[in-house]
NURO-718394 format. One record per residue (C-alpha): residue in three letters; residue number from 0; z, x, y. Coordinates in Angstrom, 3 decimals. Last residue first. Layout:
BEGIN
  resn  resi        pz        px        py
   ALA   NUM         Z         X         Y
...
% end
This chain:
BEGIN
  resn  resi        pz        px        py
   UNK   502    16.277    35.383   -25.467
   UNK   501    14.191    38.755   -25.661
   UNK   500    10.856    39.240   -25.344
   UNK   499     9.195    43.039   -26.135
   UNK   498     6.436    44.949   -24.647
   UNK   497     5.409    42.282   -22.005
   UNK   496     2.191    40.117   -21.240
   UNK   495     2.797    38.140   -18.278
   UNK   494     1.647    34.174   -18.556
   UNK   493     1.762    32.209   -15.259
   UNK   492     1.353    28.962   -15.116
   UNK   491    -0.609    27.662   -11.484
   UNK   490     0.892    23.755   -10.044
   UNK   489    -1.425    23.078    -7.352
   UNK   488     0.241    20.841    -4.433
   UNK   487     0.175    18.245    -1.431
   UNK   486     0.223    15.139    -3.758
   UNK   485     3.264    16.419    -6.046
   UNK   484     5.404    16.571    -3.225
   UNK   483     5.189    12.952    -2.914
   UNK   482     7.123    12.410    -6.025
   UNK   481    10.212    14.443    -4.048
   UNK   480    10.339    11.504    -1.579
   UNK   479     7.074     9.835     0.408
   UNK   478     3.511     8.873    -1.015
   UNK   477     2.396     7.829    -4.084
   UNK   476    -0.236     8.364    -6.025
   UNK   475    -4.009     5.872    -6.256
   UNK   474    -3.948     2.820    -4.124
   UNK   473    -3.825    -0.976    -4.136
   UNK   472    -6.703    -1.708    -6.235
   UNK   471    -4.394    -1.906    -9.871
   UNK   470    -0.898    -0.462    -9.158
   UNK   469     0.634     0.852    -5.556
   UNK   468     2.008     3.273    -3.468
   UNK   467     5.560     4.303    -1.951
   UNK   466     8.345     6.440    -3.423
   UNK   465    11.711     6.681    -1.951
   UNK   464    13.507     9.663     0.085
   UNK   463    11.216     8.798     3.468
   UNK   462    13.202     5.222     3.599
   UNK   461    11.245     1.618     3.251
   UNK   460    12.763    -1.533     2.240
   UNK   459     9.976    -3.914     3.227
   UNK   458    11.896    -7.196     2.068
   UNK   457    15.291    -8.177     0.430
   UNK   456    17.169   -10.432    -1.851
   UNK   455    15.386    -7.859    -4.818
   UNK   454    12.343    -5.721    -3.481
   UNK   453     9.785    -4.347    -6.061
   UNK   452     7.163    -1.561    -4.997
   UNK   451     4.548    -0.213    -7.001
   UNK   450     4.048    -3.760    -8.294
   UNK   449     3.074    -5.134   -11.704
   UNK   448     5.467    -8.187   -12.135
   UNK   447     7.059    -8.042   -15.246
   UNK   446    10.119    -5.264   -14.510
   UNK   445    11.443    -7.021   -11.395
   UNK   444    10.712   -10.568   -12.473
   UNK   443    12.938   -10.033   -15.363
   UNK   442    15.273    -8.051   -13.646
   UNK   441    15.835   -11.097   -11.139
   UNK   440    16.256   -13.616   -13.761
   UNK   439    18.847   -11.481   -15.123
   UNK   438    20.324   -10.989   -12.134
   UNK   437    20.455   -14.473   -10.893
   UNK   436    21.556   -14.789    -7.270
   UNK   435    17.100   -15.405    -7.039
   UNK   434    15.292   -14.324    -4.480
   UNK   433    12.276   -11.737    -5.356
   UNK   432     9.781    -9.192    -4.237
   UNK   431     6.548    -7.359    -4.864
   UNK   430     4.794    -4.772    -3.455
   UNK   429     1.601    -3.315    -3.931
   UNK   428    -0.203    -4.502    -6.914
   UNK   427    -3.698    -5.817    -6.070
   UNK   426    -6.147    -7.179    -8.066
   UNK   425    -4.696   -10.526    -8.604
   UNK   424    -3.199   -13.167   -11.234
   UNK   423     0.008   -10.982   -11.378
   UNK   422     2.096   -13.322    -9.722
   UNK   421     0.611   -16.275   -10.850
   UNK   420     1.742   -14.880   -15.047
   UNK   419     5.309   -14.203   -13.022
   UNK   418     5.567   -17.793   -11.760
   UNK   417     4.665   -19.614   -14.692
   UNK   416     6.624   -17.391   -17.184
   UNK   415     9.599   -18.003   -14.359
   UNK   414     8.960   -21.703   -14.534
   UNK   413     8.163   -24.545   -11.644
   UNK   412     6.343   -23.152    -8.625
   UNK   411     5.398   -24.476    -5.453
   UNK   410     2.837   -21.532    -2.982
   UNK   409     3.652   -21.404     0.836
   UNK   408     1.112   -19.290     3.265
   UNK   407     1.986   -17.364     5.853
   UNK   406    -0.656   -16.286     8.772
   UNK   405     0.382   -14.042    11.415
   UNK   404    -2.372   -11.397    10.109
   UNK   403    -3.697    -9.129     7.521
   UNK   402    -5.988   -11.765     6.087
   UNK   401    -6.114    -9.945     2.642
   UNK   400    -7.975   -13.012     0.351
   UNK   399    -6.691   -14.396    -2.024
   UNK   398    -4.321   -17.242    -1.309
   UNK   397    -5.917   -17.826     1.977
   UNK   396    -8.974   -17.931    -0.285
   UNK   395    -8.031   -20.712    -2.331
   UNK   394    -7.959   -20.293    -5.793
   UNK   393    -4.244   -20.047    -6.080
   UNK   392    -3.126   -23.225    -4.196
   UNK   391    -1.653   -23.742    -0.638
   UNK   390     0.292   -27.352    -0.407
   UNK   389     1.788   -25.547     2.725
   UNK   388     0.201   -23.332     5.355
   UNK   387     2.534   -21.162     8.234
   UNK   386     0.696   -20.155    11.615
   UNK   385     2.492   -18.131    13.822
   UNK   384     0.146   -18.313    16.828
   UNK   383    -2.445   -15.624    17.382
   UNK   382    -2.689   -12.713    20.116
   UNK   381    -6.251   -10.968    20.895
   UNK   380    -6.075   -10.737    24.122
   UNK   379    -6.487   -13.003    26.864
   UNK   378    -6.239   -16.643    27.243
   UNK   377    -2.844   -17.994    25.705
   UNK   376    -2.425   -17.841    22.008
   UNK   375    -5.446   -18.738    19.629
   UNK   374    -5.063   -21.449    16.892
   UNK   373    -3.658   -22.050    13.768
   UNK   372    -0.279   -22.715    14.775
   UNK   371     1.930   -24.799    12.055
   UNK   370     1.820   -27.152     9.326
   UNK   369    -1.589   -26.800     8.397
   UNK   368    -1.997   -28.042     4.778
   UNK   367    -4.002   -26.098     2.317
   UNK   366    -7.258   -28.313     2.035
   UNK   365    -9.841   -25.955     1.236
   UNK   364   -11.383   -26.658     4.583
   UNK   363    -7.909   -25.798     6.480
   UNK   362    -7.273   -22.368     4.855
   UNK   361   -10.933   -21.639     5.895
   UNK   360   -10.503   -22.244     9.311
   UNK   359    -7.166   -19.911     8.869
   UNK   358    -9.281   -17.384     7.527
   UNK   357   -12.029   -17.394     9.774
   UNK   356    -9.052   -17.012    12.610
   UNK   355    -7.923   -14.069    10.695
   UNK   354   -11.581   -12.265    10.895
   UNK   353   -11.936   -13.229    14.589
   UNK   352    -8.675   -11.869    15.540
   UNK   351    -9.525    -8.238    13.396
   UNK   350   -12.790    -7.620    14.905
   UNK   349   -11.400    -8.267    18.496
   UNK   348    -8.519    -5.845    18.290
   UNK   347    -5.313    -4.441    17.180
   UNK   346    -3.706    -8.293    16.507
   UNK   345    -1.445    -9.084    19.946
   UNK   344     2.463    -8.659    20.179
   UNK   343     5.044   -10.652    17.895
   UNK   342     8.555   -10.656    18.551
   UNK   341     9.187   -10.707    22.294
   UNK   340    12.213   -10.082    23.691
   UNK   339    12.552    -6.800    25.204
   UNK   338     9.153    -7.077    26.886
   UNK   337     6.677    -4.425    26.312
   UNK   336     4.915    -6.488    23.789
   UNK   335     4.049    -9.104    26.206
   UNK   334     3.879   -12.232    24.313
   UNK   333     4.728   -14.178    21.211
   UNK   332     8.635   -15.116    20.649
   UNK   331     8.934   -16.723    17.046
   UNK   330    10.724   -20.448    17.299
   UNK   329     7.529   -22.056    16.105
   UNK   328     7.717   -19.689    12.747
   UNK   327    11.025   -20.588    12.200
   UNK   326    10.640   -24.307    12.335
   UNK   325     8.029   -23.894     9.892
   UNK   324     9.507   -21.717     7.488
   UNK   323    12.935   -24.520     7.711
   UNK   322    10.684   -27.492     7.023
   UNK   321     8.738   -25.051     4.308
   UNK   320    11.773   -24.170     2.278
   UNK   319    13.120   -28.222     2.251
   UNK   318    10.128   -28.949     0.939
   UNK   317     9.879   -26.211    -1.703
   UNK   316    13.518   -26.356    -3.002
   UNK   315    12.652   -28.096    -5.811
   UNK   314     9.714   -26.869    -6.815
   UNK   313    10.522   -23.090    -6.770
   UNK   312     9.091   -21.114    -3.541
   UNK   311     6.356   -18.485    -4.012
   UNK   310     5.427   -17.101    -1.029
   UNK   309     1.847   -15.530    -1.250
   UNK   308     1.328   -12.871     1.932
   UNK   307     4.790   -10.946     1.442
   UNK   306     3.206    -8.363     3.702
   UNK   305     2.484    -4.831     2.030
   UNK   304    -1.042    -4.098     2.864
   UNK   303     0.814    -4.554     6.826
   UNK   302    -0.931    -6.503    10.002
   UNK   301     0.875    -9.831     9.800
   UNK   300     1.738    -9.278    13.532
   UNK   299     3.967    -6.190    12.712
   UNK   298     6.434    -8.345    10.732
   UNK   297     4.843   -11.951    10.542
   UNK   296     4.919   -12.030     6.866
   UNK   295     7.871   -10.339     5.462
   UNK   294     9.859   -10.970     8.342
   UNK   293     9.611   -14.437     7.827
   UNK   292    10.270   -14.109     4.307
   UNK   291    13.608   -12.476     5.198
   UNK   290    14.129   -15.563     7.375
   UNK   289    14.098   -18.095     4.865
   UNK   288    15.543   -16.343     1.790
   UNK   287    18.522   -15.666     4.197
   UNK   286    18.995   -18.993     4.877
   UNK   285    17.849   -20.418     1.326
   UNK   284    20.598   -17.782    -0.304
   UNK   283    19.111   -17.785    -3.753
   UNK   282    19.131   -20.588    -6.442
   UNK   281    16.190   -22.532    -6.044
   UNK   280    14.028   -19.355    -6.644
   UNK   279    11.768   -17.485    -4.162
   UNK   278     9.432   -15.358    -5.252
   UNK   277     7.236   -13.102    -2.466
   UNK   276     3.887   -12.166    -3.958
   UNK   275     1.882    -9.383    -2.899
   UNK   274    -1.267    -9.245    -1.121
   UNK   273    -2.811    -5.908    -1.119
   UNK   272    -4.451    -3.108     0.221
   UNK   271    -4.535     0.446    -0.076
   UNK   270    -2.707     3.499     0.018
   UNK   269    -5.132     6.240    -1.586
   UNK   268    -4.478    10.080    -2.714
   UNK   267    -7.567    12.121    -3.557
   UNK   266    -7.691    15.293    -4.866
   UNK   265   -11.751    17.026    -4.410
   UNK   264   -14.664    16.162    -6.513
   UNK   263   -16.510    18.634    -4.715
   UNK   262   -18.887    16.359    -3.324
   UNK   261   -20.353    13.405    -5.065
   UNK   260   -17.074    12.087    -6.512
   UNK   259   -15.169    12.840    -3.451
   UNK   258   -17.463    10.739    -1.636
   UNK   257   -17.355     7.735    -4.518
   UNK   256   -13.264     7.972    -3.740
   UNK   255   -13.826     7.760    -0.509
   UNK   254   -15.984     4.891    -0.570
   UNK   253   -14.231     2.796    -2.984
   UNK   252   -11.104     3.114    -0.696
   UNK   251   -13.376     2.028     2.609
   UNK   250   -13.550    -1.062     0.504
   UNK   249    -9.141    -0.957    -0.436
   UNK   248    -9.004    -0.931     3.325
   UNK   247    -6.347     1.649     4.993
   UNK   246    -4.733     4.491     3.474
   UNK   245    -6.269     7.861     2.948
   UNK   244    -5.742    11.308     2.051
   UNK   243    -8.227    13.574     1.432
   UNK   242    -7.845    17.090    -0.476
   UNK   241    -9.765    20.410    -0.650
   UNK   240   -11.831    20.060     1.726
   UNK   239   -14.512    22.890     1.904
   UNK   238   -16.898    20.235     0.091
   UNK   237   -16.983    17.883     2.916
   UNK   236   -17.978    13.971     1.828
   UNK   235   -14.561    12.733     2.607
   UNK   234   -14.036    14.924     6.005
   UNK   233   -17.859    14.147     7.109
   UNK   232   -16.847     9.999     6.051
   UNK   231   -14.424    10.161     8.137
   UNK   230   -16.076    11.425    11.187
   UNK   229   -19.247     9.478    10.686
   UNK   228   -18.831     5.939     8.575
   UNK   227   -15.236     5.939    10.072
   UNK   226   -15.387     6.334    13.690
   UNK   225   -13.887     9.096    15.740
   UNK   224   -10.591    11.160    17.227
   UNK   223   -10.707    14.574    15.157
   UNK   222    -7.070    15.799    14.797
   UNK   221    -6.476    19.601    13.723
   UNK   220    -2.958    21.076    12.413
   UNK   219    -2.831    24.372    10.657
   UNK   218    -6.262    26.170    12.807
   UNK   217    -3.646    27.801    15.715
   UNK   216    -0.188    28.733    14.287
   UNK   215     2.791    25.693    14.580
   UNK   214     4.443    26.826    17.432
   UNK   213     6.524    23.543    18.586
   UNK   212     4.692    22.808    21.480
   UNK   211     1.137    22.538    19.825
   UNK   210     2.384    20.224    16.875
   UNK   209     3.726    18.481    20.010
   UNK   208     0.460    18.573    21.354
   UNK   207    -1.279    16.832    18.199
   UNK   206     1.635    14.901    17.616
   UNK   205     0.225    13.556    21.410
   UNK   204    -3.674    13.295    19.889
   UNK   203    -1.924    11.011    16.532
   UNK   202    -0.099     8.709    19.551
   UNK   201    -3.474     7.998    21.444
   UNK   200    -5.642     7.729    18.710
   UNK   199    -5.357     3.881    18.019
   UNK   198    -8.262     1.364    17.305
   UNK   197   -10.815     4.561    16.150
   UNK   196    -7.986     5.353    13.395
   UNK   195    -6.715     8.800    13.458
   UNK   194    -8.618    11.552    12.062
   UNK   193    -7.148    14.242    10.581
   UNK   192    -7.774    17.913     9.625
   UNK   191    -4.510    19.616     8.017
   UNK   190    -3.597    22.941     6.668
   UNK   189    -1.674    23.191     3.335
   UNK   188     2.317    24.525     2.870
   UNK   187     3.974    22.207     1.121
   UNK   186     5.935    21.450     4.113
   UNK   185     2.991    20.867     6.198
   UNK   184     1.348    18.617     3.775
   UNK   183     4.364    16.406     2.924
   UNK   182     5.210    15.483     6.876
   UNK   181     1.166    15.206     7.911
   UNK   180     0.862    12.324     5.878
   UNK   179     3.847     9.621     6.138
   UNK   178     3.958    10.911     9.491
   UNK   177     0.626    10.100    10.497
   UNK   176     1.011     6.918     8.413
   UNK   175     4.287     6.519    10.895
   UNK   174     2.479     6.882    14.054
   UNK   173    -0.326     4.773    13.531
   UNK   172     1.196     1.747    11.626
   UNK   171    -1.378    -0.471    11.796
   UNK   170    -4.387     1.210    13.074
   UNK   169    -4.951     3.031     9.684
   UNK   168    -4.502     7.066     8.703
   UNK   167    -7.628     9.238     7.672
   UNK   166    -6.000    12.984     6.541
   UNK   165    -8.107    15.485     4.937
   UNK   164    -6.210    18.778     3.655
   UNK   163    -7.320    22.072     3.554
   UNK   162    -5.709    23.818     0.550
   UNK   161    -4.162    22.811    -2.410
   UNK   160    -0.336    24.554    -1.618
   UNK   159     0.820    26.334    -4.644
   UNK   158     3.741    25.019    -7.067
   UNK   157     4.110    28.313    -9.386
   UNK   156     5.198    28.273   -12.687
   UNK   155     6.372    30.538   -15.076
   UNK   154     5.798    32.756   -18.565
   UNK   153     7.223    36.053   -19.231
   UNK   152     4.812    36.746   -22.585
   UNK   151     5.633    38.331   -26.152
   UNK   150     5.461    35.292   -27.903
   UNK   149     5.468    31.733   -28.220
   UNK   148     6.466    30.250   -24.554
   UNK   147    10.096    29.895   -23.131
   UNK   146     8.718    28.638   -19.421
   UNK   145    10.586    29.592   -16.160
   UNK   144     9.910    26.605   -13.727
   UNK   143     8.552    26.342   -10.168
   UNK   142    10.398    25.316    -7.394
   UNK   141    10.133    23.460    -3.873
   UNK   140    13.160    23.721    -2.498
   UNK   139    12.558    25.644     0.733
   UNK   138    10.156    23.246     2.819
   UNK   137    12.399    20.496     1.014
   UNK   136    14.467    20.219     4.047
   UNK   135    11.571    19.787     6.449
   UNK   134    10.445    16.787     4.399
   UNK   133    13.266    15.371     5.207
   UNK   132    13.345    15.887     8.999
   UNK   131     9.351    14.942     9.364
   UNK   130    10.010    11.634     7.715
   UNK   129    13.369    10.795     9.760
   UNK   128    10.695    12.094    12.951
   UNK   127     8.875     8.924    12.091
   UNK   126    11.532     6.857    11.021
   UNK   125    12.929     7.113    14.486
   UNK   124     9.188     6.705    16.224
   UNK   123     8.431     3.622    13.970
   UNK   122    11.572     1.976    15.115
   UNK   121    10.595     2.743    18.970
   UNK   120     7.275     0.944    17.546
   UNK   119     9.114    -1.907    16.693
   UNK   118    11.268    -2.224    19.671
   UNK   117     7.842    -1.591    22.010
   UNK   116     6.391    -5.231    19.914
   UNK   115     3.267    -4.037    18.292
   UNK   114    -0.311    -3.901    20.464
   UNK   113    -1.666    -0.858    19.407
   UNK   112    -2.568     1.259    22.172
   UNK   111    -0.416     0.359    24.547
   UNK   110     2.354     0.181    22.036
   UNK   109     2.021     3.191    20.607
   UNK   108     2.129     4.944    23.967
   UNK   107     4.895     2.481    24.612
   UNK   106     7.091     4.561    21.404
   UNK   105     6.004     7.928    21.935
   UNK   104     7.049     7.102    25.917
   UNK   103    10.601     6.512    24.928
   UNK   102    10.913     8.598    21.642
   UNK   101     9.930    11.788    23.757
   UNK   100    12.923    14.045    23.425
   UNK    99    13.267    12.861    19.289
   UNK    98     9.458    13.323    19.261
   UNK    97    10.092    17.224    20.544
   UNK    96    13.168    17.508    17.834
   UNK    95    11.101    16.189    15.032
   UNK    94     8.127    18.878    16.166
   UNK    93    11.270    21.617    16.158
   UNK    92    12.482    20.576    12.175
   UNK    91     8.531    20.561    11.250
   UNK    90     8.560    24.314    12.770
   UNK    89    12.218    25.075    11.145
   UNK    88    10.973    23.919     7.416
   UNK    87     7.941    26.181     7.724
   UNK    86     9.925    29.109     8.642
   UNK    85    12.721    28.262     5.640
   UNK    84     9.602    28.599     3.880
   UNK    83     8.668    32.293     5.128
   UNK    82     5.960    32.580     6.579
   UNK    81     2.695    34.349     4.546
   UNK    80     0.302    31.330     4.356
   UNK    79     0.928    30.664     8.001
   UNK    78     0.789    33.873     9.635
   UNK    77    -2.404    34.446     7.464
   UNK    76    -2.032    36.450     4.221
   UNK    75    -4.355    34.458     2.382
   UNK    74    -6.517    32.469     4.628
   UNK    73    -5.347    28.800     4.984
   UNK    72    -5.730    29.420     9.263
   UNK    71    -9.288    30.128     8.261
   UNK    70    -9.679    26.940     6.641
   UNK    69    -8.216    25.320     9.265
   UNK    68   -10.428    26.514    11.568
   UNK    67   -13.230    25.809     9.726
   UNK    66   -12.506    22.344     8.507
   UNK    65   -12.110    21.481    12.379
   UNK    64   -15.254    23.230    12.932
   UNK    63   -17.350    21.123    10.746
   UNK    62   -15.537    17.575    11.420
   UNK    61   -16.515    18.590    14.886
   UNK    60   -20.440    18.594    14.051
   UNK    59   -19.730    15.918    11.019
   UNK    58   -19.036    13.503    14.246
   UNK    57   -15.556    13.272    16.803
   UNK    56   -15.773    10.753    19.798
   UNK    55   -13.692    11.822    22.606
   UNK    54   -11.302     9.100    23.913
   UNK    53   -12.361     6.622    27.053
   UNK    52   -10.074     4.666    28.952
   UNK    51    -7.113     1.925    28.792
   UNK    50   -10.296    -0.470    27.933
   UNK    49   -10.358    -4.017    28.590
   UNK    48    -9.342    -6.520    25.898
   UNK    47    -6.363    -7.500    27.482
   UNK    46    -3.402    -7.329    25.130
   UNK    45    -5.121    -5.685    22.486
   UNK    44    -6.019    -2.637    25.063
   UNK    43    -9.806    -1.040    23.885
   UNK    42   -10.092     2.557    23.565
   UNK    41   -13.734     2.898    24.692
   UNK    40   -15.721     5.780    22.570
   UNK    39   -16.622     9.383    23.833
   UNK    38   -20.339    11.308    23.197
   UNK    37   -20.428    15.097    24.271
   UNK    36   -22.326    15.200    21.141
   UNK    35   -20.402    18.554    20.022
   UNK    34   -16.897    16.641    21.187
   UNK    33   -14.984    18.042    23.698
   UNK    32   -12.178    20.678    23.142
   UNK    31    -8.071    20.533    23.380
   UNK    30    -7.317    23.727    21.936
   UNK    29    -4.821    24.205    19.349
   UNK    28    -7.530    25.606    16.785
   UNK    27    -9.060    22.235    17.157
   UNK    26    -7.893    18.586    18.844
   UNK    25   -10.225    16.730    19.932
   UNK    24    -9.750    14.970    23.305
   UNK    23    -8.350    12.052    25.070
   UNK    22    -4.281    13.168    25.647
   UNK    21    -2.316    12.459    28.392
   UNK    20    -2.523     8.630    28.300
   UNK    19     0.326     7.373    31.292
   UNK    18     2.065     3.980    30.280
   UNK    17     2.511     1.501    32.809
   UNK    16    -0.683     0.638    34.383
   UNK    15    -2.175    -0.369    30.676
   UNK    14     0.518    -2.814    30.123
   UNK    13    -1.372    -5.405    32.354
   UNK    12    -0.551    -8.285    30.378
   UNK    11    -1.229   -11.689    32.485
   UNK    10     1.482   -14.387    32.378
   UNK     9     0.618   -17.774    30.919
   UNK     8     1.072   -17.241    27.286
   UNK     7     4.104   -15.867    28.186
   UNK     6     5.621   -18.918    29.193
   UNK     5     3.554   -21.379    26.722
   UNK     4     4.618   -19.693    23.562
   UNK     3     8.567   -21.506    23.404
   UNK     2     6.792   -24.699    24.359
   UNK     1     4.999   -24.897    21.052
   UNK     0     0.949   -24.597    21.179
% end
């Protein structure tokens, strides 16, 4: 351990006195109700282990009635099928507003619960209700098309909402995913069930009551607290849902889509996993190539499908890359995630450590160099040292493998061909990036390397007006801007028979 860990690795986290949990229960018809089972699950606190306190524990049985409800709240001619769009656009405007009043405790809710630094999940909150804002613009733009078809006929199209919608959003970015989700739905006009990840409910259940607050009608917005194999796998398997929505493993991805398959063959749209490569040439900015792949590892505690997990660094810069990766990565403040300076809070929970500290063991048994970390930080919790690997090589597993964690590993390259060919050699395609001053080199890399997402001198460049989702196993659609539209709704032609056309 480095002496800048050993202060905070000493004092004890009790975050769990300091941020009040005001919502536990299932959310249906904009009442708060227990489960059917009357069963509840601990809600465990990544800084201590212990448990901030119970949360109801959704089944099939609430799955059931949440479909229900929102299915009758999808009825033709409801309040919410017939409001006006500019309506629609003023409710998501009003739950923006409500977050915007309630940033502060939004933001340590989210970081009781899941662990992340407060200033990162105070950024989460602003791009949050960013998400909610733009999509609440578009509430009255969506258009259909007037169609110049062979003969006597008026043809157009209409862009429908699909229906009931299922929503299953991950423990890593809680609030955001919800956001990333709910924001497109709602202004396309569909109904929502959701179930938030069993790690972190506690800021889905408060959007809940803000949803609540701001007047959205009973039965459009429902959120089922639960586990996976029962409550998400009732809204995947359900035949009166008409979409899911998903991101999280690209396993549980498989499973979804086979659910869908079996059921009612319902829409599906997937953000999955991946591990995407960061290039680094000899000539680009080594400072800023340097830190910016620091952030695009240890960001969030390692825990995003879009961390730059397989640095490539040119051959002749690759010593002098990992010296300065390694004395970043001791430098990096681990501790209390309420504190103001601390840059790296605990993993979400025990499941998660022990799978990243396989990893690393693994790392070390293939022979990847440790250079850094490796090991468990302070006594409680489930915090992990910034660990950086050199002399890493493709077939290892740390250069496989998701590990979702603090965990950077450094790849040596020689060629572009090389480098791109590497690059590719994987089933996921995410996100991609690459330093280089070299614009040609870097539109080369830009356009080979099969990516949803491609960052240039830059990492995790995310804004609600831009597309996001990935090639190969790393999802299915995209989600956020105008092409995210297209997830949330039926496109029905129109054909009208009339006496006579004229141009």
């Amino acid at each position: 351990m480095n002496s800048a860990e050993e202060p905070s690795a000493k004092r004890p986290l009790a975050m769990s006195t300091e941020v009040e949990v005001k919502y536990t229960k299932i959310l249906i018809n904009n009442e708060w109700v227990d489960a059917k089972s009357g069963k509840t699950f601990p809600n465990i606190n990544p800084c201590t282990g212990n448990n901030i306190g119970d949360v109801t524990e959704g089944d099939k049985a609430d799955v059931d009635l949440a479909v229900k409800a929102a299915r009758e709240a999808f009825k033709l001619d409801s309040p919410w099928r017939s409001m006006d769009a500019s309506d629609r656009g003023l409710l998501i405007n009003k739950l923006a507003d409500l977050m915007e009043r309630d940033t502060d405790y939004i933001a340590r809710l989210e970081t009781l619960d899941n662990g992340k630094p407060v200033k990162d999940a105070t950024g989460d909150v602003g791009l949050s209700i960013k998400c909610y804002r733009y999509y609440a613009g578009w509430c009255d733009k969506i258009q259909g098309k007037t169609i110049p078809i062979d003969g006597d006929f008026f043809c157009y199209t209409r862009h429908e909402p699909i229906g009931v919608v299922g929503q299953i959003i991950p423990w890593n970015f809680p609030l955001l995913m919800q956001a990333w989700k709910m924001a497109p739905a709602l202004c396309c006009g569909n109904t929502i069930v959701l179930k938030p990840a069993e790690q972190t409910p506690l800021t889905a259940l408060y959007v809940g009551a803000l949803c609540k607050e701001a007047g959205f009608p009973p039965g459009v917005v429902n959120i089922v607290p639960g586990y996976g194999p029962t409550a998400g796998a009732a809204i995947s398997e359900h035949r009166d849902v008409d979409k899911v929505a998903f991101t999280g493993s690209t396993e549980v991805g498989h499973l979804i889509m086979q659910a869908a398959g079996k059921s009612n063959l319902k829409n599906v749209t997937l953000e999955l996993g991946g591990k995407s490569p960061n290039i680094i040439f000899a000539d680009a900015d080594l400072d800023h190539a340097v830190e910016t792949s620091h952030f695009a590892l240890f960001f969030n505690q390692g825990q995003c499908c879009c961390a730059g997990s397989r640095t490539f660094v040119e051959e002749s810069i690759y010593d002098e890359f990992v010296r300065r990766s390694v004395e970043r990565a001791r430098k990096r403040k681990v501790g209390d995630p309420l504190a103001s300076d601390v840059e790296q809070g605990p993993q979400v929970d025990g499941e998660q450590f022990s799978k990243i500290m396989s990893l690393i063991d693994s790392g070390k048994q293939e022979g990847a160099k440790l250079e850094c970390g490796g090991e468990r930080h302070g006594n409680e919790g489930f915090f992990i040292q910034p660990t950086v690997f050199s002399n890493v090589e493709d077939d290892m597993r740390i250069a496989k493998e998701e590990i979702f964690g603090p965990v950077m590993q450094i790849l040596k390259f020689k060629t572009v061909e090389e480098v791109i060919e590497r690059a590719n050699k994987t089933q996921y395609g995410l996100a991609a990036s690459v330093f280089t001053k070299d614009i040609d080199k870097a539109l080369r890399v830009a356009h080979a390397v099969r990516a949803g997402s491609m960052w240039v001198n830059t990492y995790d460049v995310f804004r609600c007006n831009a597309p996001f989702g990935g090639y190969k196993m790393s999802g299915v659609g995209r989600e956020l801007g105008e092409y995210g539209l297209q997830q949330y709704s039926e496109i029905k032609t129109v054909a009208i028979k009339v006496t006579k056309k004229n141009s």
